[in-house]
Every structure is written in structure tokens, then in C-alpha cells.
C-alpha positions as protocol buffer text, in pm:
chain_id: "A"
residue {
  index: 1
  type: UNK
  ca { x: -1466 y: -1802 z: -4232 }
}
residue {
  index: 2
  type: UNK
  ca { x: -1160 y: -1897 z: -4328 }
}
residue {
  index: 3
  type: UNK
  ca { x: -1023 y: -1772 z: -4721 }
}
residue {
  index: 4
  type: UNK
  ca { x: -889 y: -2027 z: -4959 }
}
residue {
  index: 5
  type: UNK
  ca { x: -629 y: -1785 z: -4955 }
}
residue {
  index: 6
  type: UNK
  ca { x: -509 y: -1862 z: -4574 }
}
residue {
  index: 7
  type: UNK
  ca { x: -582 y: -2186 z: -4649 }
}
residue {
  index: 8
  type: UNK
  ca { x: -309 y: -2179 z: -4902 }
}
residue {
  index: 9
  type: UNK
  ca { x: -50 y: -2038 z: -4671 }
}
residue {
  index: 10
  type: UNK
  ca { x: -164 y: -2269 z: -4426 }
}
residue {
  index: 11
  type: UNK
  ca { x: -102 y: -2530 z: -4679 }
}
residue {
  index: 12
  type: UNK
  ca { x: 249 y: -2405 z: -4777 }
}
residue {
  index: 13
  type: UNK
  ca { x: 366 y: -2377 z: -4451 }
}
residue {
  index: 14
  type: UNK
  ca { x: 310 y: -2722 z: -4269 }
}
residue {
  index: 15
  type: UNK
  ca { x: 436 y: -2862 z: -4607 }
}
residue {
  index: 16
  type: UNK
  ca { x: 792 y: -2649 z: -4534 }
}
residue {
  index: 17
  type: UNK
  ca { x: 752 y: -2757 z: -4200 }
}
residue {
  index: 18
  type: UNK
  ca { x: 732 y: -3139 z: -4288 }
}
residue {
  index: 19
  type: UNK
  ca { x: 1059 y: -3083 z: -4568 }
}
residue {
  index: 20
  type: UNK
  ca { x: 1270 y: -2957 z: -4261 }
}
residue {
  index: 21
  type: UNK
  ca { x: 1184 y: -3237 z: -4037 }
}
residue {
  index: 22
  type: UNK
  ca { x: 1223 y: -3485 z: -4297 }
}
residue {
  index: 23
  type: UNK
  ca { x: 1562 y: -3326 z: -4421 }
}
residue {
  index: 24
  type: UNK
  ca { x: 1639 y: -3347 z: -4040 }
}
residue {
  index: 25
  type: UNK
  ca { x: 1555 y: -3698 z: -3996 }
}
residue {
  index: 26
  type: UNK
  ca { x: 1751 y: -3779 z: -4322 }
}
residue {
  index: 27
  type: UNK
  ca { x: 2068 y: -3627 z: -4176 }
}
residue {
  index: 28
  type: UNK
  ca { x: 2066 y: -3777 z: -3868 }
}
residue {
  index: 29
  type: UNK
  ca { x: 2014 y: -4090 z: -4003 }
}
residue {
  index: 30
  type: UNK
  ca { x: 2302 y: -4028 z: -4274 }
}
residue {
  index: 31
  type: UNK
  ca { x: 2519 y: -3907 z: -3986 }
}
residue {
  index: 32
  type: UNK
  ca { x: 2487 y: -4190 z: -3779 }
}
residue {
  index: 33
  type: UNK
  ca { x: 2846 y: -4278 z: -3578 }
}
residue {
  index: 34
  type: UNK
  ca { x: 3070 y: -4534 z: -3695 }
}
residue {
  index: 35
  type: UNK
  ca { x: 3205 y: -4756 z: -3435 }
}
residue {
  index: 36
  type: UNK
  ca { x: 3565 y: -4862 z: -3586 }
}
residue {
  index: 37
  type: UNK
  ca { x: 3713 y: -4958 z: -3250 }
}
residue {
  index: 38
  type: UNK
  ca { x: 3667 y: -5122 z: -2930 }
}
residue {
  index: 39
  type: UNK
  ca { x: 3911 y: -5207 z: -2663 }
}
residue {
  index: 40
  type: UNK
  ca { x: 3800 y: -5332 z: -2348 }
}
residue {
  index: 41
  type: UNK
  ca { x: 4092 y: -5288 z: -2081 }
}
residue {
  index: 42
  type: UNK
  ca { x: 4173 y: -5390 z: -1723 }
}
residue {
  index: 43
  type: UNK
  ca { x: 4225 y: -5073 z: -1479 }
}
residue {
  index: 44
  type: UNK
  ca { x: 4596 y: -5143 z: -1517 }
}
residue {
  index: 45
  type: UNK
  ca { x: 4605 y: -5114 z: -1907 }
}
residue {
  index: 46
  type: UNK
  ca { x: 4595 y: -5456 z: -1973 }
}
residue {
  index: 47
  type: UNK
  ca { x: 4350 y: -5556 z: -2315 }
}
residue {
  index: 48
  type: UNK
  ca { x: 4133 y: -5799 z: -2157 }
}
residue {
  index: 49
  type: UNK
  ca { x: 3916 y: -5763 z: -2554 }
}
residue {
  index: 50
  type: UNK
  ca { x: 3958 y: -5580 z: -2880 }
}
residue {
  index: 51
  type: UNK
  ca { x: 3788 y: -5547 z: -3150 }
}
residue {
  index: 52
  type: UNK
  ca { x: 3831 y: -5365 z: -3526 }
}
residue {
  index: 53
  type: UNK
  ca { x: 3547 y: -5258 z: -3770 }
}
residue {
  index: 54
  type: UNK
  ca { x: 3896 y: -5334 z: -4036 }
}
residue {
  index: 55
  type: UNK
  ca { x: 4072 y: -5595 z: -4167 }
}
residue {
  index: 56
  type: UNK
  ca { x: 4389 y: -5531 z: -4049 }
}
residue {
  index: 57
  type: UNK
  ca { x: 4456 y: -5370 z: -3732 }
}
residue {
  index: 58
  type: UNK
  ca { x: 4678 y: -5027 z: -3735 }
}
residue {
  index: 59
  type: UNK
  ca { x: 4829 y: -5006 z: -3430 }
}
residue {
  index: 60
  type: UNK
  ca { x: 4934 y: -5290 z: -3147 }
}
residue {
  index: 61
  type: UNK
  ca { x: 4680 y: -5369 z: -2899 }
}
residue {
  index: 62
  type: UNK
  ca { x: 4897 y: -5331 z: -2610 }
}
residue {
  index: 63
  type: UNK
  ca { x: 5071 y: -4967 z: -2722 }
}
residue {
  index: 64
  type: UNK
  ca { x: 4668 y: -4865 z: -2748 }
}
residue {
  index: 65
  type: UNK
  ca { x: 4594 y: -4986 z: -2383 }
}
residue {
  index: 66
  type: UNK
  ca { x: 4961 y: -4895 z: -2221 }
}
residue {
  index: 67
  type: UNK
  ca { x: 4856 y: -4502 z: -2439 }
}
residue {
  index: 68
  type: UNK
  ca { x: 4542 y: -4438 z: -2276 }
}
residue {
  index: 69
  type: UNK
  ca { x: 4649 y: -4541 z: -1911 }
}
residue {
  index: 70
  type: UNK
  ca { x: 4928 y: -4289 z: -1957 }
}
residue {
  index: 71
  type: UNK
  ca { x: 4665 y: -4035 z: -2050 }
}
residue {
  index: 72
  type: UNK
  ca { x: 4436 y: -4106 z: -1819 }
}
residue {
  index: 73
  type: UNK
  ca { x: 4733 y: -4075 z: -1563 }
}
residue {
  index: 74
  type: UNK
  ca { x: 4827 y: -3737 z: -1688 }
}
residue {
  index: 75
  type: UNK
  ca { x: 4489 y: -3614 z: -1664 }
}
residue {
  index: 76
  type: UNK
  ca { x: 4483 y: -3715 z: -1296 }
}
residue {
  index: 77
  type: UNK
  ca { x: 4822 y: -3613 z: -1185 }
}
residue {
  index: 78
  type: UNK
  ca { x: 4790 y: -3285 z: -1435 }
}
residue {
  index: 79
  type: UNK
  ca { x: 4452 y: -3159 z: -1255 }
}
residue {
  index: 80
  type: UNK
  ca { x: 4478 y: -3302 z: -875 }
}
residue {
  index: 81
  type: UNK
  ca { x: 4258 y: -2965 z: -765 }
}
residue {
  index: 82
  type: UNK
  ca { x: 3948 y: -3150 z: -950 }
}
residue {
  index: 83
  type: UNK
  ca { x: 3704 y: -3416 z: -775 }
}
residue {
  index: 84
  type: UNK
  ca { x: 3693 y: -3625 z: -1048 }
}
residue {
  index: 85
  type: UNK
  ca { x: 3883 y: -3625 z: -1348 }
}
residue {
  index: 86
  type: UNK
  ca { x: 3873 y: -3905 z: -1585 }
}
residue {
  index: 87
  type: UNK
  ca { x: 3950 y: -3868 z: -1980 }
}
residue {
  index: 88
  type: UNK
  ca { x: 3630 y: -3931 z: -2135 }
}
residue {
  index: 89
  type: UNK
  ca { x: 3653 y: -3797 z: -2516 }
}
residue {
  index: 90
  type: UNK
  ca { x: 3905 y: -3700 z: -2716 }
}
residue {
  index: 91
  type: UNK
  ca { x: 3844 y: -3570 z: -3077 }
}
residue {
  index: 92
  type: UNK
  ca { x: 4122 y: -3600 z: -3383 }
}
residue {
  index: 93
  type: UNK
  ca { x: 3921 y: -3483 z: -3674 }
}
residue {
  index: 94
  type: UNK
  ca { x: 3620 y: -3636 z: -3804 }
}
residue {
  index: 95
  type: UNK
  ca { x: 3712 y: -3931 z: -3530 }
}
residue {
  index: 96
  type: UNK
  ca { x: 3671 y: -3931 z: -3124 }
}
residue {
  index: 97
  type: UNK
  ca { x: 3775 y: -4194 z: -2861 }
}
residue {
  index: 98
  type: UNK
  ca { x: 3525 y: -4222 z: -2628 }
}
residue {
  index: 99
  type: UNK
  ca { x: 3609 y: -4410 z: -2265 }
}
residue {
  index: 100
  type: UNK
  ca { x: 3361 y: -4505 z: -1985 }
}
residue {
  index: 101
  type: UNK
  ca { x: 3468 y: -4677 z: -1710 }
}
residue {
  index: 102
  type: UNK
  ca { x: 3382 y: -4899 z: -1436 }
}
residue {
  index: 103
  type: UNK
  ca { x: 3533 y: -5039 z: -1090 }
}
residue {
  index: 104
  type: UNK
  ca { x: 3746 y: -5273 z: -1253 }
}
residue {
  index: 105
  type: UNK
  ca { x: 3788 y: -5221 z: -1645 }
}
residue {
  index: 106
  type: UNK
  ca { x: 3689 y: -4923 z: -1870 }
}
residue {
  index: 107
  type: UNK
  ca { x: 3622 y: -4924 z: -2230 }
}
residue {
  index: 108
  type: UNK
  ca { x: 3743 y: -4754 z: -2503 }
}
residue {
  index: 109
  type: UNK
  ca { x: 3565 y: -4657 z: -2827 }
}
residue {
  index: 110
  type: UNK
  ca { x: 3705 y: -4512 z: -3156 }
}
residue {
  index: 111
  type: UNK
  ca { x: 3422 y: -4348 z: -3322 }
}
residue {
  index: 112
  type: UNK
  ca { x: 3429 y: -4224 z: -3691 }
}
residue {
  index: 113
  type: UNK
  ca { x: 3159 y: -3967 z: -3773 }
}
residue {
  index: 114
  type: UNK
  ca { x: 3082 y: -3610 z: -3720 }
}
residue {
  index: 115
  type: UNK
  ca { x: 2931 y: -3673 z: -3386 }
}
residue {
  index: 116
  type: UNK
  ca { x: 2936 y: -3920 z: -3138 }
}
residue {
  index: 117
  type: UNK
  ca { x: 2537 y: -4014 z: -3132 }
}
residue {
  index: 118
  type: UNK
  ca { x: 2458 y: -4234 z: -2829 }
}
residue {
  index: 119
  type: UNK
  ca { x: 2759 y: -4403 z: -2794 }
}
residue {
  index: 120
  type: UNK
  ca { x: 2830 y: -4334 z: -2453 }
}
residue {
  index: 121
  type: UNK
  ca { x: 2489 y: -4491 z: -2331 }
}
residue {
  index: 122
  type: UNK
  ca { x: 2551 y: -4807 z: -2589 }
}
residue {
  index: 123
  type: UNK
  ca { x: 2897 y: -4830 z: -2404 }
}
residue {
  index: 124
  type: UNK
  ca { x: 2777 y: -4811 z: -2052 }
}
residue {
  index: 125
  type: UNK
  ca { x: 2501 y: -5062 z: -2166 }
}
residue {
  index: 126
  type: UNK
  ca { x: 2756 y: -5285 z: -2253 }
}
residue {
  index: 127
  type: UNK
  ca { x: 3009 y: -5197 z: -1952 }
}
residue {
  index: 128
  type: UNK
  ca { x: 2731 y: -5271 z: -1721 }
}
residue {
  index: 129
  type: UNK
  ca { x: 2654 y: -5664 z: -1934 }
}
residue {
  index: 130
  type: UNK
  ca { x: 3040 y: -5700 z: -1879 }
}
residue {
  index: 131
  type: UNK
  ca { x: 3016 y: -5624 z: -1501 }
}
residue {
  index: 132
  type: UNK
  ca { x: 2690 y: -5819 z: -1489 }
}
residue {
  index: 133
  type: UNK
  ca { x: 2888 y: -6147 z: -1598 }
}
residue {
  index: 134
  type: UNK
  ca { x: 3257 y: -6143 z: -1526 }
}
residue {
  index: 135
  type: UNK
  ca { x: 3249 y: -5911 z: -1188 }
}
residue {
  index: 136
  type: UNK
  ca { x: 3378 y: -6199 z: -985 }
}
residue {
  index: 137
  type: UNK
  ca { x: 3648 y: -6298 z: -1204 }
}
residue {
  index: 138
  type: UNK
  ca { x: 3787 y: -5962 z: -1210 }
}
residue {
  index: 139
  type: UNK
  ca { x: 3791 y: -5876 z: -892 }
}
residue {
  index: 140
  type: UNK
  ca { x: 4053 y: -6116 z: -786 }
}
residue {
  index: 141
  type: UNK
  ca { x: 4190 y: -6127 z: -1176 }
}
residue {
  index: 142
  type: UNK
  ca { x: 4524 y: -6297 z: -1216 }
}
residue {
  index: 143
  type: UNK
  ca { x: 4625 y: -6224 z: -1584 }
}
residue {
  index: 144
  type: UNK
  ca { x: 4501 y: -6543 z: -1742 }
}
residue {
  index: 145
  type: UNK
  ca { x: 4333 y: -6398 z: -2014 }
}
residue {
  index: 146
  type: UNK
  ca { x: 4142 y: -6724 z: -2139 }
}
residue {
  index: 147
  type: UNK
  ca { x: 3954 y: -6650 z: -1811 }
}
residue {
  index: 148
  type: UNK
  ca { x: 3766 y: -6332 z: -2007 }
}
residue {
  index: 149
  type: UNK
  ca { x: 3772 y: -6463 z: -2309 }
}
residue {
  index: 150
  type: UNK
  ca { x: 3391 y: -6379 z: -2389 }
}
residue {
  index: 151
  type: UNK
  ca { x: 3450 y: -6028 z: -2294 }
}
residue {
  index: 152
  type: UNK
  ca { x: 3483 y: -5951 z: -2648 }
}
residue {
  index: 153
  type: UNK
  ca { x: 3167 y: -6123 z: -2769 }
}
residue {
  index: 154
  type: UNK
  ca { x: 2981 y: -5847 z: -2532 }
}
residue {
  index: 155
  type: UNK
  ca { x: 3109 y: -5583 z: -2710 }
}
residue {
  index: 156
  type: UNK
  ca { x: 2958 y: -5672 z: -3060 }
}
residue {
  index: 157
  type: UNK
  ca { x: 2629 y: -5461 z: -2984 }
}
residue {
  index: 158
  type: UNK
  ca { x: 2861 y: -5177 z: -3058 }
}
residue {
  index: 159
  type: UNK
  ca { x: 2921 y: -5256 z: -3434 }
}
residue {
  index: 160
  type: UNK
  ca { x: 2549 y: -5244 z: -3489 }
}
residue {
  index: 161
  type: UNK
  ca { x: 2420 y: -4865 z: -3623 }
}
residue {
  index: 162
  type: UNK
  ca { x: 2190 y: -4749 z: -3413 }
}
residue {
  index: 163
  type: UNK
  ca { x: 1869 y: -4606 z: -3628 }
}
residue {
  index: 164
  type: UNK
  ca { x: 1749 y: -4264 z: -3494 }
}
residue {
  index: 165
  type: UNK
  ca { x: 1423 y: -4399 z: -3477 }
}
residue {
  index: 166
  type: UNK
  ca { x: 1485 y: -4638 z: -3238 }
}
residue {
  index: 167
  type: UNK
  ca { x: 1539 y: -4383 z: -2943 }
}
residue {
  index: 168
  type: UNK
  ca { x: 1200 y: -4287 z: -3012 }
}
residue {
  index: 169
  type: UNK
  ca { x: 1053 y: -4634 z: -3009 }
}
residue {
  index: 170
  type: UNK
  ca { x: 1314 y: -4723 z: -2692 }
}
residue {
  index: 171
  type: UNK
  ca { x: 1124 y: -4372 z: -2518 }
}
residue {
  index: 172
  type: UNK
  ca { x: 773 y: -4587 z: -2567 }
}
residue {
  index: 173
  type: UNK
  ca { x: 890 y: -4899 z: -2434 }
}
residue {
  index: 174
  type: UNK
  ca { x: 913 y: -5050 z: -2751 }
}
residue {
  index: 175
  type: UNK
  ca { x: 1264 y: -5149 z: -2769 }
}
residue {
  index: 176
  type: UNK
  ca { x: 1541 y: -5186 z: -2543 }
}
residue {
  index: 177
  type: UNK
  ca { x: 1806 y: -5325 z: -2751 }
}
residue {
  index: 178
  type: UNK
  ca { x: 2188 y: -5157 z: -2717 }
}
């Protein structure tokens, strides 16, 4: 039979075990990603939608876009030997720029945070509502930017925090928000 003594340690231990996970939990939860940026741009560089997490913007819209098309192109032209290469993150400090892409437009995303979370899934969620309703008009795009004008109301879902927890509930079927 079991002693009160292992019992005790028994005891001890799944409450040390329960103070990691919940210090674990807490930090992930505390180090969420900010989103403070979002540009959605054209596969020439052109900002079809932009949108700031501040009051003021710090930098013009268009020197962001024209910026990461140069990069892009230098990361192309710098490493022809590769299949595939595409800037996808970039990290300046305690921020990263994240960029998916699609056919036709790619997304950028300035993150603030000491790691990037699921942003890349939240952006390709959102890529793929863009593509779902404005594929037609930007195939055969002609500049007139009042045509996309909505394109910036689909990238709201990226402001929102996303709680830990909800990957978990997501995993059951529970939720399936971005």
C-alpha cells in the first residue's frame, strides 16, 4: 500500500507540474503578437489597402510597397540557384515583417512582439478571403483603386489578438474564426 509519505511527493509534484503549465499558459498569453501593420499590395508594389494599429502613420504608404518589391527583387535576382525564393520574414528587434503571397497580391504584416504566434496562418486566412472575393477584378486590374476598395475591410481580422486557447478549441472543431 501506498505511504502517506509517497502520497505527499505525489502531491508536491503534480502541484509543480500544474505551476509550470500555468506559468506557461500565462506567458504565452502575455506574449501574444501585436499586429501594428498591414499592407495589402498588388504584385507590382502598388498598395491596393493599408492599415495602422497608430494614429499617425510613420512612413508613406507607397515608399513601404515600392521597399519591399525592391527586396523581394533582390532576394530573387541575389539567389537565382534557389527554386523558390520569396522574402517571407524579416526581424528588426522586438518587431518582424511578415509577407505571404498569392498569384496576384501579397501581404505584408508588421508584427510587434517577441514572436510571431500564428500570424502567418491568420494572414493566409485572410489572403485566401481576399482571393475568394476580388480574384476577378485583379486579374485584369487596371489601377482604379476604388475598384478594391473593401480590400482593407478584410484585413481587420488581423488587429484582433488571437487567445492561445483558441488553437486548442479551433483543434476540436470548436472555432474557426481568423
Amino acid at each position: 500500500p501506498p505511504s502517506e509519505n509517497d502520497e505527499s511527493l505525489f502531491l508536491t509534484f503534480s502541484l509543480f507540474l500544474l505551476g509550470v503549465l500555468l506559468m506557461l499558459m500565462a506567458y504565452l498569453y502575455l506574449s501574444r503578437p501585436i499586429v501594428d501593420e498591414v499592407f495589402v499590395m498588388y504584385h507590382d508594389g502598388t498598395l491596393l489597402a493599408h492599415q495602422t494599429r497608430r494614429l499617425k502613420p510613420g512612413m508613406d504608404d507607397e515608399i513601404l510597397g515600392g521597399m519591399l518589391i525592391a527586396l523581394q527583387n533582390f532576394v530573387r535576382d541575389s539567389f537565382k540557384d534557389e527554386n523558390f525564393t520569396v522574402l517571407r520574414r524579416m526581424d528588426f528587434g522586438e518587431r518582424k515583417l511578415l509577407v505571404e503571397r498569392k498569384d496576384d497580391f501579397f501581404m505584408a504584416v508588421v508584427l510587434s512582439g517577441k514572436r510571431a504566434g500564428n500570424a502567418a496562418q491568420r494572414m493566409l486566412k485572410v489572403l485566401d478571403n481576399i482571393e475568394e472575393g476580388y480574384a476577378p477584378v485583379l486579374k485584369e486590374w487596371d489601377g482604379d483603386l476604388e475598384k478594391v476598395r473593401g480590400i482593407r475591410d478584410e484585413t481587420k481580422p488581423m488587429f484582433s489578438r488571437a487567445n492561445p486557447l483558441d488553437r486548442l478549441k479551433g483543434k476540436e472543431g470548436e472555432d474557426d474564426s481568423v
